[in-house]
Every structure is written in C-alpha cells, then in structure tokens.
C-alpha positions in Angstrom: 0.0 0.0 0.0 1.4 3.3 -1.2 0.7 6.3 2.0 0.6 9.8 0.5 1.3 12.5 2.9 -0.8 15.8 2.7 1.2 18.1 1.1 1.0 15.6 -2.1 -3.1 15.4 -1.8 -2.5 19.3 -1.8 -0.4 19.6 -4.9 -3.0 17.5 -6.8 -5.4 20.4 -6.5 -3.4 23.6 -5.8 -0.6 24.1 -8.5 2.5 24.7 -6.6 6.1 23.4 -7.1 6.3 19.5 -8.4 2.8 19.5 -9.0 2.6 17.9 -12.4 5.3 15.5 -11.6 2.9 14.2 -8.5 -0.3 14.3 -10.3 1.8 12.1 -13.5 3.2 9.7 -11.0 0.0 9.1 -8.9 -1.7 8.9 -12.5 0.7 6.3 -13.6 0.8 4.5 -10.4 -3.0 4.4 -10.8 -3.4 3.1 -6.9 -6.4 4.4 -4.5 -5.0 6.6 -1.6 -6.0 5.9 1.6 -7.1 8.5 2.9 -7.5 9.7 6.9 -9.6 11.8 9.0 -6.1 13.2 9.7 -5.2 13.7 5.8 -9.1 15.4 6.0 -7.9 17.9 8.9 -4.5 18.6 7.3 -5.7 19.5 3.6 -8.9 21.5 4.2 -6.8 23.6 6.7 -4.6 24.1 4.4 -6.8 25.2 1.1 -8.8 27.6 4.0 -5.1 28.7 4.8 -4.6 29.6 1.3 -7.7 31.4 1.0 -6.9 33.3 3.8 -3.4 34.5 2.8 -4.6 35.5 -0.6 -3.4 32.8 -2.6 -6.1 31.2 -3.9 -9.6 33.4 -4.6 -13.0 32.4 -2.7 -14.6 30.7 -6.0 -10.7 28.9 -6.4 -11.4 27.1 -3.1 -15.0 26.2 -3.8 -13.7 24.7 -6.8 -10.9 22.5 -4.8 -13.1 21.5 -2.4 -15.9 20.3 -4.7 -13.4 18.6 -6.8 -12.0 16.9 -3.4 -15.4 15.7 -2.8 -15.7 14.2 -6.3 -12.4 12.1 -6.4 -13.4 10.7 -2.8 -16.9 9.7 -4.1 -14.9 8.2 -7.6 -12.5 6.3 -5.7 -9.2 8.1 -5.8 -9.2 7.6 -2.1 -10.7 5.4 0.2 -10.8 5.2 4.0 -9.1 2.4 5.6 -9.6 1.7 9.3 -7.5 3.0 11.8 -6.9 2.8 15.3 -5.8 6.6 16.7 -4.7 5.2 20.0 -2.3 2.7 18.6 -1.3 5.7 15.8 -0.7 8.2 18.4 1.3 5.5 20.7 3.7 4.6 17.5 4.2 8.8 16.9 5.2 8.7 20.6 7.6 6.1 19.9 9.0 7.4 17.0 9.4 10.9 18.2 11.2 9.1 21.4 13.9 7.4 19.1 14.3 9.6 16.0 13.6 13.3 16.4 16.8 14.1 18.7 18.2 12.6 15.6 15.6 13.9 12.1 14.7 16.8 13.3 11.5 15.6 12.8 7.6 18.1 13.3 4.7 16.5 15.3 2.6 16.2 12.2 5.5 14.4 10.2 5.8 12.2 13.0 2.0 11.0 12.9 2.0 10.5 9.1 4.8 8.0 9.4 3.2 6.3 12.4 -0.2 6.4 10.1 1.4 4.5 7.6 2.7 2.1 10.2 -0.3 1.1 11.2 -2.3 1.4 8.3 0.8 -1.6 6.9 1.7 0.7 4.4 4.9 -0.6 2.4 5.9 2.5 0.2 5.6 6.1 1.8 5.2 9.1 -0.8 6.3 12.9 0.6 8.3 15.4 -0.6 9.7 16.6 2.7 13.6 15.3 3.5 13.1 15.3 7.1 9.7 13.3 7.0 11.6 10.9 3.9 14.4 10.2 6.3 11.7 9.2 9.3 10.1 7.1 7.2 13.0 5.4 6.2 14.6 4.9 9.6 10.9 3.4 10.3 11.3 0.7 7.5 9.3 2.4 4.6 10.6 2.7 1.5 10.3 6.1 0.5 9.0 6.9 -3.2 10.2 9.8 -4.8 7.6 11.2 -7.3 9.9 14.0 -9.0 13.0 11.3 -10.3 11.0 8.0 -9.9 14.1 6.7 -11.9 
C-alpha cells in the first residue's frame, strides 16, 4: 500500500512546485490513496489557509473543495480503518527514538506512524526530514519527482 502524505493530496489540486510530476506519478501508479480523517484535517486547513493568505480566490477554493469531494466519491481515495490510540502511541515512539536525531515536526511524526499502522509498504512525501523518518521506520520512501 502506497501512504501519501498531505502536502502531495494538496499539490493534486493547488498548482504549486512539483505539482505535475505528482499528479503524473499518482496517475501512472493508478493506486487508491487511503485517505485519513487526519489527511481530511491537514488538507482542508490548508486550502482555507490559502484562501486566507490571498493565494487562492474564494470561487478557487469552492472549486478544490468540490473537486476533493468528487475524487473521494470516484474512488481516488478510500478510507481504511485506523486505530488513533495505537497511531498516536507509534508517533510517541518514533518521536522518542528519531527526532533528537531527524529533526522531525509532530505532524511528520503522525503520518509515518499512520502508515505504520495502516501496513503501508511504500511512503510518498516530498519533505527530506519526514523521507528520512520514514526510512529509519522501514518504509521505503518513493520519490515522485525522479522516480528513476
């Protein structure tokens, strides 16, 4: 199972840096995305955030959102089970034996242990800090910009 961390859902519907590379690898990979109540949190804040800093317009983010909502009814995503006690108890862990060391933020720290226990194998970010975490935590880290 391939585990996307936000800032790639984000670039799928806000055109920043790397965005076509993401949106050609995902398209080529052609695998669901399972998708959190956490991934939910992270990438509505973030499209409101843009809104609110000017860089996206008010009919822009009506757009993203609606389009959101129609990839999660076609199946881009879907919503695995998860167990947030376990989740959060893993992000303990791995902030206990890597961050001294990675440098690693909070929210970093819960993707990874998301993937863990969602038995994700491959881990997709674009974020060296969270790469290196999910490496040192047994993923193997997919890089969507030189997938060669």
């Amino acid at each position: 199972m391939l585990y996307a961390d936000t800032s790639i859902i984000v670039k799928l519907y806000i055109k920043e840096k790397h965005s076509l590379e993401v949106a050609n690898w995902l398209r080529k990979n052609n695998e669901a995305i399972p998708l959190t109540r956490f991934h939910e949190l992270e990438f509505t804040n973030a499209i409101f955030l843009k809104q609110f800093r000017m860089e996206i317009t008010d009919n822009q983010l009506r757009l993203t959102l609606a389009k959101f909502s129609e990839h999660k009814t076609r199946g881009v995503y879907y919503y695995p089970q998860i167990n947030w006690t376990d989740t959060l108890n893993l992000a303990i862990d791995l902030a206990h034996n890597n961050t001294a060391n990675t440098g690693s933020r909070s929210l970093d720290i819960i993707h990874v242990a998301s993937a863990l226990a969602l038995k994700a194998n491959r881990f997709l970010t674009l974020d060296d800090r969270q790469s290196e975490l999910a490496s040192m935590a047994g993923l193997k880290v997919v890089n969507a910009i030189n997938p060669y």
